[in-house]
C-alpha positions in Angstrom: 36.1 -18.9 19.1 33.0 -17.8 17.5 31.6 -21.1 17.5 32.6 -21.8 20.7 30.6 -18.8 21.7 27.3 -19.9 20.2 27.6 -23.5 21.7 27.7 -21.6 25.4 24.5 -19.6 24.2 22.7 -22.4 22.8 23.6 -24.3 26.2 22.4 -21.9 28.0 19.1 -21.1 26.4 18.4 -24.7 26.4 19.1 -25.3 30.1 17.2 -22.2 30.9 13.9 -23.5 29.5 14.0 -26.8 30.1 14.4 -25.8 34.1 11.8 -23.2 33.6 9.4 -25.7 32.2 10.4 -28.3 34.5 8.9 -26.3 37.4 5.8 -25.8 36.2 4.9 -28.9 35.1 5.7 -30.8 38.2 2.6 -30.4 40.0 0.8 -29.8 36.8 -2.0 -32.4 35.2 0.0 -33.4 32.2 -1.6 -32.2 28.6 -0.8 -33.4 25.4 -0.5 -30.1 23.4 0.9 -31.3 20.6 -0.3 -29.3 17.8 0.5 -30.5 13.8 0.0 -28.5 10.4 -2.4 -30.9 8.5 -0.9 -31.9 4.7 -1.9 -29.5 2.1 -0.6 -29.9 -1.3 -0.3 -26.0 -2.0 2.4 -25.8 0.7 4.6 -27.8 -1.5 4.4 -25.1 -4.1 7.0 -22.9 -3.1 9.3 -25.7 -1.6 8.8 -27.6 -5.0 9.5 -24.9 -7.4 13.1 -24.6 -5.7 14.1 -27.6 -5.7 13.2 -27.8 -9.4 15.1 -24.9 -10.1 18.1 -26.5 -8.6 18.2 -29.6 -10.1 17.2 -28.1 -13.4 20.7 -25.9 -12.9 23.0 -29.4 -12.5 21.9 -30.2 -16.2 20.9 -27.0 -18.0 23.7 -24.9 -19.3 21.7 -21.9 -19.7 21.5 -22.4 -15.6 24.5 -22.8 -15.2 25.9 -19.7 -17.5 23.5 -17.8 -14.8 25.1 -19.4 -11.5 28.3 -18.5 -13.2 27.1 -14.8 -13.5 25.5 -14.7 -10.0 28.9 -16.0 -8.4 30.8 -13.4 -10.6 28.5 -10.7 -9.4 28.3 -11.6 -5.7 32.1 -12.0 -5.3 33.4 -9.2 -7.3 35.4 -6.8 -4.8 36.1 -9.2 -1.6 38.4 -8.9 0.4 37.9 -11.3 2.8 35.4 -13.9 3.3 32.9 -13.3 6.4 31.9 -16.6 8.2 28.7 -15.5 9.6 26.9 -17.9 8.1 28.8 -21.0 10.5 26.2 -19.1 13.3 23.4 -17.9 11.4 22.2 -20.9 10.0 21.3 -22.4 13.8 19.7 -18.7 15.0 16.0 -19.2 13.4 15.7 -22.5 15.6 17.5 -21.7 18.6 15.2 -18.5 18.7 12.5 -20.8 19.2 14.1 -21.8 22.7 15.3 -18.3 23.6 11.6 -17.0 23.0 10.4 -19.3 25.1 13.0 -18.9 28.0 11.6 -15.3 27.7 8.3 -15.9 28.3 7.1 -15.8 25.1 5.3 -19.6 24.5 5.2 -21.3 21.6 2.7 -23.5 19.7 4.1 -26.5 21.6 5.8 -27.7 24.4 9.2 -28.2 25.1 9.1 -32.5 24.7 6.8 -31.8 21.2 8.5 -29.3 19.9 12.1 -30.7 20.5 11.0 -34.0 18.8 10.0 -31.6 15.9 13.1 -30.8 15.6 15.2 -33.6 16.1 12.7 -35.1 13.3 12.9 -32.2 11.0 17.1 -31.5 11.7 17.4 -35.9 10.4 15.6 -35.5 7.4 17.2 -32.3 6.0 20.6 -33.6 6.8 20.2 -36.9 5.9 18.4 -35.7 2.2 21.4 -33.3 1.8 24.1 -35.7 2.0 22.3 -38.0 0.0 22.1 -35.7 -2.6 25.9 -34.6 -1.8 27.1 -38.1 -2.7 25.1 -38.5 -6.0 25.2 -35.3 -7.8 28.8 -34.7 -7.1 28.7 -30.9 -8.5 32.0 -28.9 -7.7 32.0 -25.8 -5.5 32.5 -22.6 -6.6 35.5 -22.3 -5.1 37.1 -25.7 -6.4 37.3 -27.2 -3.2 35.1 -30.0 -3.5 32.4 -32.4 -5.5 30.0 -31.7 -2.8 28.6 -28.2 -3.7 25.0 -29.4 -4.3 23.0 -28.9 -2.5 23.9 -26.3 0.5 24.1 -27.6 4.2 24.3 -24.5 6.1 21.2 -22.8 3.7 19.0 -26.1 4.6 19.7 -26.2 8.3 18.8 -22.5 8.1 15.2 -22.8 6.4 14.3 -25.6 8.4 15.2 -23.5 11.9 13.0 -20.8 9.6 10.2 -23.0 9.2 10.6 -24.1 12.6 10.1 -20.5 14.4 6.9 -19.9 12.0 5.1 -22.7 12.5 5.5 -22.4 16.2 4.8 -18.7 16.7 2.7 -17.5 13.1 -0.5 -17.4 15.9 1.6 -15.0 17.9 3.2 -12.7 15.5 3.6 -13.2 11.7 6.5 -11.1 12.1 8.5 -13.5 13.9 8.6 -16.2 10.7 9.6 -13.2 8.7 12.5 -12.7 10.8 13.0 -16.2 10.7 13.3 -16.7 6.7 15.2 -13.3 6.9 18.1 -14.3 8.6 17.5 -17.8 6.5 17.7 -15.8 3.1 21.2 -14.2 4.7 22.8 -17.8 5.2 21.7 -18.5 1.5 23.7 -15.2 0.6 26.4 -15.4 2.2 27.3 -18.9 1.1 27.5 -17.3 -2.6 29.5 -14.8 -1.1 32.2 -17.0 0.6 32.3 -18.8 -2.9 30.7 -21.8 -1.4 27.7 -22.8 -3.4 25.8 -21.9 -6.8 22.7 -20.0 -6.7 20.8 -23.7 -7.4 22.5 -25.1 -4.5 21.3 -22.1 -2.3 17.4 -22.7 -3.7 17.4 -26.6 -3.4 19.2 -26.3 0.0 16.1 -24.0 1.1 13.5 -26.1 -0.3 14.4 -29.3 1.2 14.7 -27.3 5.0 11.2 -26.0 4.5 10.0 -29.4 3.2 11.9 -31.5 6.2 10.3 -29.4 8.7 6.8 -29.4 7.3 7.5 -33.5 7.2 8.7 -33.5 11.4 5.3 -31.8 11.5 3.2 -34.2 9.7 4.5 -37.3 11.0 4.4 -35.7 15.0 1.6 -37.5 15.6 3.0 -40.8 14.6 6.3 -40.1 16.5 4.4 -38.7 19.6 2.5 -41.8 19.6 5.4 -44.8 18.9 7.7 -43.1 21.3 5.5 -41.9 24.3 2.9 -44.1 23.8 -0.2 -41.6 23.5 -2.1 -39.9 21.2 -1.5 -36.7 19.9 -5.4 -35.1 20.8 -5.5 -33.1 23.9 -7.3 -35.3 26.3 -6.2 -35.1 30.2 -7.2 -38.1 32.8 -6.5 -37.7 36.8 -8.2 -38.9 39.8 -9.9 -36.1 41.8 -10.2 -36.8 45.6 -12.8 -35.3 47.4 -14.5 -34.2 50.7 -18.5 -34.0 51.5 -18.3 -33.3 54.6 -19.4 -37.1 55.5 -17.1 -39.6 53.6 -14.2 -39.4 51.3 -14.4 -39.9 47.7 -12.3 -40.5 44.6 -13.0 -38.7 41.0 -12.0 -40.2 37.8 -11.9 -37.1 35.3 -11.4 -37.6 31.7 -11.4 -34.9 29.1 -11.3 -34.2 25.4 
C-alpha cells in the first residue's frame, strides 16, 4: 500500500511540472539551458575511496570481521523490520520535481534534467547488477548471493547527487538534505539485515559516480538525441514595423 502511495505522489509531482512548464514555454523562444559539471579528478575522491572500501571488504577478513560486528551492533534489539527504505531511496530525486512544481527552479529544465536522470538512474543500475552477478556475496540475512553491492543505497545517492547538483546555487542546504535522507537508506538496509556495511559504501559510491557521469556526458546526449548543442545560443525571426514597410529580423545569440 505504501508503495502504491508513493507511485500516486510521484505521478502527481511529475504531471504537475511538466503542465506547469508546458505553459510557459509555448509562446516562449526556446533556450538551451542545459548546464554540465565539467570533469574534475578530485570529485572522484570521495566516490573512489568507497568503492575501495567495499571491494577491499569481499576479500579482507579483517573487513569482514568488522561488517560482522556492524550487523551485530545495528540489529541487536529488533523487533520488527521497518521498510522505509523501499520509499526513501526515490525521495532525493523526486524532490527535484516537487521543488520545481513549487516554484522553486532548478539548474535545468525539465527535458535536461529528466535526460540526467534517465542517464544517471541506467548507469547505477546497470553497474549494480553487474557487480550482483559477479561477486555473488551472501546477504546478511541468508537470503541471497546478491548482497553486494546495495540497490536501494545507490538509487538513493544518485537521487542525492541529483538534488545537489541541480540546486547547490540555490541553497547548499538542500544537497545536505539530499545525502541525509541517502545516508538513512544506507542505514536502514543494515538494519533490515539486508546488506554489509561494504555493500552500503560501494552502493553509495557508484550513485554519486553515475550521476556525476549523466552529467558529464549531457552534452553528448543533448546533442545525439535533439540534435543541438549544449551552449545557450537562441535564433528567431523578429518581424517588424517602421512605420513605412514591413521587415523580417534574423536574431542569433550566444
Amino acid at each position: 500500500m505504501r508503495k502504491i502511495y508513493f507511485l500516486i505522489y510521484l505521478v502527481l509531482f511529475f504531471c504537475t511540472t511538466i503542465f506547469g512548464q508546458s505553459e510557459k514555454e509555448k509562446d516562449s523562444i526556446y533556450l538551451d539551458t542545459v548546464k554540465n559539471i565539467r570533469f574534475n579528478y578530485k570529485q572522484l575522491i570521495i566516490p573512489g575511496v568507497l568503492l575501495g572500501y567495499g571491494f577491499w571488504g569481499i576479500e579482507s577478513g579483517q573487513i569482514k570481521s568488522f561488517n560482522f560486528q556492524i550487523r551485530d551492533k545495528v540489529t541487536e534489539n529488533i523487533d520488527r523490520k521497518i521498510t522505509i527504505d523501499d520509499i526513501t531511496r526515490y525521495v532525493p530525486a523526486v524532490s527535484v520535481y516537487a521543488l520545481n512544481a513549487f516554484g522553486v527552479k532548478g539548474k535545468n529544465n525539465m527535458r535536461d534534467r529528466s535526460v540526467i536522470l534517465a542517464t544517471s538512474t541506467i548507469i547505477t543500475v546497470v553497474t549494480v547488477f553487474g557487480l550482483k552477478s559477479i561477486t555473488n556475496v551472501q546477504r546478511p540475512d541468508g537470503t541471497t548471493n546478491d548482497s553486494f553491492p546495495s540497490g536501494h543505497t545507490a538509487i538513493a545517492f544518485a537521487g542525492a547527487e541529483f538534488l545537489y547538483q541541480e540546486y547547490k546555487d540555490k541553497s547548499i542546504w538542500y544537497g545536505v538534505a539530499g545525502y541525509a535522507v541517502a545516508t538513512g537508506t544506507g542505514v536502514f538496509r543494515m538494519y533490515n539485515n539486508r546488506h554489509w556495511l561494504t555493500d552500503v559504501a560501494a552502493g553509495a559510491s557508484i550513485g554519486i559516480l553515475g550521476t556525476k557521469a549523466a552529467y558529464w556526458l549531457n552534452p553528448y546526449l543533448t546533442q545525439k538525441l535533439f540534435g543541438q548543442k549544449a551552449e545557450k545560443s537562441t535564433s528567431f525571426l523578429a518581424p517588424s514595423y517602421n512605420g513605412r514597410e514591413f521587415l523580417i529580423c534574423y536574431v542569433k545569440t550566444f
